[in-house]
N, C-alpha and C positions, 0 to 999 in steps of 0.2 A: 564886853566880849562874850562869846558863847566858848563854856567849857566843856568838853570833853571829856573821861577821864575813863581811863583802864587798868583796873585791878587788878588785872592775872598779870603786868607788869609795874602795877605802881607808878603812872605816865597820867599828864595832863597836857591836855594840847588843849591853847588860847586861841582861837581864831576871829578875828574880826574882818567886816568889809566896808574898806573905807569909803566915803562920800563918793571920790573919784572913781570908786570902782577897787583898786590896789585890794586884792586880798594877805592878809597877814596873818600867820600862823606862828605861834611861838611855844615850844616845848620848854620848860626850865627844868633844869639839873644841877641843883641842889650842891656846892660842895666841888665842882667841877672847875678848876682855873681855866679851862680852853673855852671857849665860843668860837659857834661858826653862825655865816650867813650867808644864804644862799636867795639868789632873784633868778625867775626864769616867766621865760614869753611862751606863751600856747602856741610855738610858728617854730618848726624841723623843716629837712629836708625834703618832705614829703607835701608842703604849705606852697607850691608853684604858682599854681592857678585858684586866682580868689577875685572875689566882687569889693572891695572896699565900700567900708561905712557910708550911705549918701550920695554912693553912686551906681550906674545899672548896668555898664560893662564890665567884660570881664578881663582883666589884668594877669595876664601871661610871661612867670617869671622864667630864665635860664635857669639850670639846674648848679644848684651852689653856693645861690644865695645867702641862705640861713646861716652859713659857714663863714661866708666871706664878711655878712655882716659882726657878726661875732668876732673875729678878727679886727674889724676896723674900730668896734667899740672903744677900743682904749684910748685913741689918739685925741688929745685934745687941743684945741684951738690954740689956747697956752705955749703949746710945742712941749708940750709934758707929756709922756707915754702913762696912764694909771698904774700899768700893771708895776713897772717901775715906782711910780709912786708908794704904793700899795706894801711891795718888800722893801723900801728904804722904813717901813713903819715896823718892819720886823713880823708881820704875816705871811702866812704861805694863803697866795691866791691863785686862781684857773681861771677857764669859760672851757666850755666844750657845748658840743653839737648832738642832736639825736635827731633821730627820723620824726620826731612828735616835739621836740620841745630844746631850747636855747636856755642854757643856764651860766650866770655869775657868781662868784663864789669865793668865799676867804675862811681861814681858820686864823683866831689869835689867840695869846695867851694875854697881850698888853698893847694897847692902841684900840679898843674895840668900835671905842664912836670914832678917834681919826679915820681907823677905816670905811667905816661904816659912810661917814662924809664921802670917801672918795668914790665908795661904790655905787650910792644915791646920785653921787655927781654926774659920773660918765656915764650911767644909766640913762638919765633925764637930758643929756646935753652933748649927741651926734655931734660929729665932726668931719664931714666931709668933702674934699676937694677933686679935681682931676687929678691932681697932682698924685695925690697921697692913696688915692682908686689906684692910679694907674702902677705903682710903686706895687701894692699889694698883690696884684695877679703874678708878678713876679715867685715873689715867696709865697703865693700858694701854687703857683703852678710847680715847685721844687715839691712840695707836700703832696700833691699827686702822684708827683712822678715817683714818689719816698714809695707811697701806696702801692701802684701798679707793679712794684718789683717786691711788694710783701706776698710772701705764699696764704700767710693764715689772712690774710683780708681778700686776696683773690678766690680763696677756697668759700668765703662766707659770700661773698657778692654774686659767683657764682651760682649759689645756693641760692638765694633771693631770687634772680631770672631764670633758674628752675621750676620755679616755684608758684613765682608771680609776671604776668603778660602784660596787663596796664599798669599797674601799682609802682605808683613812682619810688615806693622802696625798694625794685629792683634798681634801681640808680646809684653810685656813690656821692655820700653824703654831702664831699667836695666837689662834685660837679667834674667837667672833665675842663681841659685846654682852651676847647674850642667855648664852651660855656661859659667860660669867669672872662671872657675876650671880648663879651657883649655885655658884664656890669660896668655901670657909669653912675655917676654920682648921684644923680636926679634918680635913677632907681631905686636906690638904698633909699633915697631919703622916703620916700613913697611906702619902701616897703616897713622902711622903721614906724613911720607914723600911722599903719595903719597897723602893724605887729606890735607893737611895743609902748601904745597907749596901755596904764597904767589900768586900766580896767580887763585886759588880756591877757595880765600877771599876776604871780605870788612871789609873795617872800615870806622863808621859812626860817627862822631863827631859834640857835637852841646853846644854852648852856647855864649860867648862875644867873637868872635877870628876875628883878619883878615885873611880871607881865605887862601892866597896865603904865609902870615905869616908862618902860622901854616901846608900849607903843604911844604913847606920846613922843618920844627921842623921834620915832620916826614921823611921825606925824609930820615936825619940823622939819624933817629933809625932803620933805615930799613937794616938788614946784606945783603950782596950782596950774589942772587941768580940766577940762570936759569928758565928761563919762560919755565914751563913744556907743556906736548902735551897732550889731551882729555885722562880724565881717563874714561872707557868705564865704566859705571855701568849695571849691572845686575839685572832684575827685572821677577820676574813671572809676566805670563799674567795672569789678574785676571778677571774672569766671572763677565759678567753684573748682575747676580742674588745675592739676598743673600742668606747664606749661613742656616738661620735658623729664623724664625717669633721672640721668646722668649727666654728668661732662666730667670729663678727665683732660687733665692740663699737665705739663709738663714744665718746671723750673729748678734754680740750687735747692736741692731739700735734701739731707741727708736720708728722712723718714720720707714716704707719705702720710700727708695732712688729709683730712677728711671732717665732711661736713655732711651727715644725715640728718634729711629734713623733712617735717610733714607737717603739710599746709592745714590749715583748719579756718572752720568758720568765722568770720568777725560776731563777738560776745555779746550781750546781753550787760550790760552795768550792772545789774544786779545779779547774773550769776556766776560773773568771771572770777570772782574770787572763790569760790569755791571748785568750782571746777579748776583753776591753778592750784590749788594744793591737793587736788587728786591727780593731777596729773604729774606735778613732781614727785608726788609716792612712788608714782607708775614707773618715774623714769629709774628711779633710786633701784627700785625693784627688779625693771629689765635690766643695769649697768654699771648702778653702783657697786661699793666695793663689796659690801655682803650679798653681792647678787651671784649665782650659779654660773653666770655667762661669763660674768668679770673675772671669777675664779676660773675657770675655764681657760679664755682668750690668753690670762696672766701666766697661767702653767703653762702654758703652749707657745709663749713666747710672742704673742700677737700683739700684747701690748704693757704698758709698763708701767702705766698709770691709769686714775680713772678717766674716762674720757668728761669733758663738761657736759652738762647736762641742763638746758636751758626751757623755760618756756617764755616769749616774748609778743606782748600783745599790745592795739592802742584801740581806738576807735574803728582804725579803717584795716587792719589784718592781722594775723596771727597765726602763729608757727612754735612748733619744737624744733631744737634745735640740739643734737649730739655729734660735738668736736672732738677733734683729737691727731694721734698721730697714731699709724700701725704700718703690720709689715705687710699687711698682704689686706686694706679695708676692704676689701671684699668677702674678709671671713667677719669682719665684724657685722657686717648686713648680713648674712647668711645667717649668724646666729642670734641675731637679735631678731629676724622675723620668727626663727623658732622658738624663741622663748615669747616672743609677742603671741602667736600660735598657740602656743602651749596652757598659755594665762586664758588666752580667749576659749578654748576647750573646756578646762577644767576647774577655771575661776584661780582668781590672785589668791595665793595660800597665808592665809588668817592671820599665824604666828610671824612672819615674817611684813606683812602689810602695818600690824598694828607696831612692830619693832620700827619701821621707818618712817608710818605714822609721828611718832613719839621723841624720833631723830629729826623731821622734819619743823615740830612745834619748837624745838630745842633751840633750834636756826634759827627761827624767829625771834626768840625773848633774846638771843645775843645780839640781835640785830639793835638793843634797845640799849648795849655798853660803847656803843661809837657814835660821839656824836651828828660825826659829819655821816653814818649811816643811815641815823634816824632825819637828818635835815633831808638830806637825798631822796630819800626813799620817801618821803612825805612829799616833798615835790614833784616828783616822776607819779606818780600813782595817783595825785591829785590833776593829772590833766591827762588821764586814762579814767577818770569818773570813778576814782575806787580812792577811800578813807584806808590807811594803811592798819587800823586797829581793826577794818573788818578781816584781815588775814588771822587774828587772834580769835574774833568771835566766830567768825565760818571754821574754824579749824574742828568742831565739834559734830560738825554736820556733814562730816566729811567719810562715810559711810565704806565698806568691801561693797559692797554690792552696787553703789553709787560709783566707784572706781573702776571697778568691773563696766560697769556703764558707759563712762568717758573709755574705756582701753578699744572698746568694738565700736564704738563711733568718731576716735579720733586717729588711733593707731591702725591704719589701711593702708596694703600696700599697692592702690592706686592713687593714692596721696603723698607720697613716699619720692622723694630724690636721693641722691646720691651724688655730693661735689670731691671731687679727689684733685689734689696737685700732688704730682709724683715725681720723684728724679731725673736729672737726662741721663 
């Protein structure tokens, strides 16, 4: 196994690649009773339109896929549900869905290989019928409908088709009604085998294990496969502009919700990490709670809390992203462009850049007392092309005047939307 290893937090990441292809990444933690395990497929809801391994046409999925497969994963031929399975062993397990990446997942303190058995299991061994397809649209089509009547998910999807014209991430994740009415079983199974061949994933494991231990444990659970050849994906080219300034919606909201957004370029693998943590400064700096605006909007009764403060990026787009709730979001854009304005004038003020600087690095090394933070975060970053310890090493390189740099080429307010859901 090739080791890794970081000082400024005392951390060793094992990584190997198995024959099959399966990349395996194990962090130990010394002293720690919990362990978690986390598996995920390089296939989101963003993964539609793709060429499969060995063949020359292109394969056009409904929008929902990724979600619906993730749902069906548990069921097993048996007539045994895993996830059932799974807490009768006394672990807390999930799956969830992202625009880039499908992940499986458990935390235990006791059963670690029984687990670890079942999750290897329903991994490697679909189970799909008409039957049990056509049952599922049901209960997802309720989890739609759950959606469409959430304010804060309509405020962010909004923001998305502001934002973005082709990019299938202006889509929700789950597809809609009419979409999951056109998955059938022979789809799934097409899109499992060609997503979910063992060379298109990771698994990241973290807690008391010896490395070389525990990858042989898994070795064993691993069914033997063929290391498949590049599944070609398919993406619309998406215009540098956005697609629209606003939209204002109207639903039950005591407050209005609101979603400022500004679209940015797709990164660079080698500079997105540094540029991400100059531009969380940035944000800290325009909004957070030591920021002028924040004190400001809070004495004035605009708002109550900090608003989130996001930057979200993959291969194929990327955005800021400032949530929240206020009474009037139109004073909150009014004065975040003035304080945006005001940075870009007369340059980010030194003493307070290198104070959130120093808050921001702080976020990181805590990032390194949860295990199931450092599994996640290891796995989400590794299929955005980015090693999670380069956020420690870039963090040095991360300059005022480099900051300054990112704020007049990313913070523009023709790149700039504004999603509001407000009261009736």
């Amino acid at each position: 196994m090739q080791i890794i290893e970081n000082l400024k937090v005392k951390e060793k990441l094992y990584t190997e690649k198995l024959e099959n292809g399966l990349t395996v990444m194990i962090i130990p933690k010394k002293g720690l009773q919990k362990k978690y395990a986390i598996i995920g497929t390089n296939f989101g809801s963003i993964d539609n339109n793709f060429i499969a391994p060995g063949e020359s046409e292109p394969y056009k999925l409904p929008n929902g896929v990724a979600h619906f497969l993730e749902h069906k994963m548990f069921e097993q031929e048996n007539g045994v549900n895993s996830l059932d399975r799974l807490t009768s062993l006394g672990v807390d397990a999930n799956a969830y869905t992202t625009n880039d990446h499908t992940a499986y997942l458990f935390e235990a303190t006791d059963n670690f290989y029984e687990a670890l058995d079942e999750l290897m299991d329903y991994i490697q061994k679909p189970y799909f019928t008409d039957e049990n397809v056509e049952k599922e649209k049901g209960i997802i089509g309720q989890e739609i409908n759950m959606y469409d009547d959430d304010p804060g998910w309509k405020t962010y999807i909004n923001a998305m088709e502001l934002m973005y014209k082709d990019n299938p991430i202006n889509i929700d994740i789950a597809g809609s009604i009419e979409s999951i009415s056109k998955i059938n079983k022979e789809m799934l199974y097409k899109t499992y085998n060609t997503f979910y061949n063992l060379s298109n994933m990771l698994l990241v494991i973290c807690g008391d294990f010896e490395p070389e231990i525990l990858l042989e444990e898994v070795k064993k659970r691993i069914i033997k496969q063929d290391k498949q050849g590049e599944i070609k994906r398919i993406y619309p080219k998406e215009q540098e502009e956005i697609v629209q300034q606003e939209k204002y919606e109207t639903m039950e909201v005591s407050n209005p919700i609101f979603v400022i957004g500004f679209k940015d370029k797709v990164n660079d693998e080698k500079t997105v990490v540094k540029k991400h943590i100059a531009i969380e400064i940035i944000l800290y700096m325009l909004l957070g709670k030591s920021s002028k605006s924040y004190k400001k909007l809070y004495e004035e009764g605009e708002i109550m809390v900090q608003p989130d403060l996001d930057y979200e990026f993959s291969k194929q787009y990327a955005h800021i992203l400032i949530s929240g709730t206020a009474k009037e979001p139109k004073k909150i854009v009014d004065e975040l462009k003035n304080a945006i304005k005001n940075y870009k004038e007369n340059g980010l003020d030194n003493e307070h850049f290198l104070r959130i600087k120093k808050k921001i690095y702080g976020d990181y090394i805590m990032e390194y007392n949860d295990i199931s933070n450092i599994a996640r975060m290891f796995l989400a970053d590794y299929f955005k092309g980015v090693n999670s310890f380069d956020y420690l090493e870039e963090y040095s390189q991360v300059t005022k005047e480099y900051a300054d740099q990112i704020l007049k080429e990313v913070f523009r307010e023709d790149n700039m939307v504004i999603s509001v859901v407000k009261g009736k």
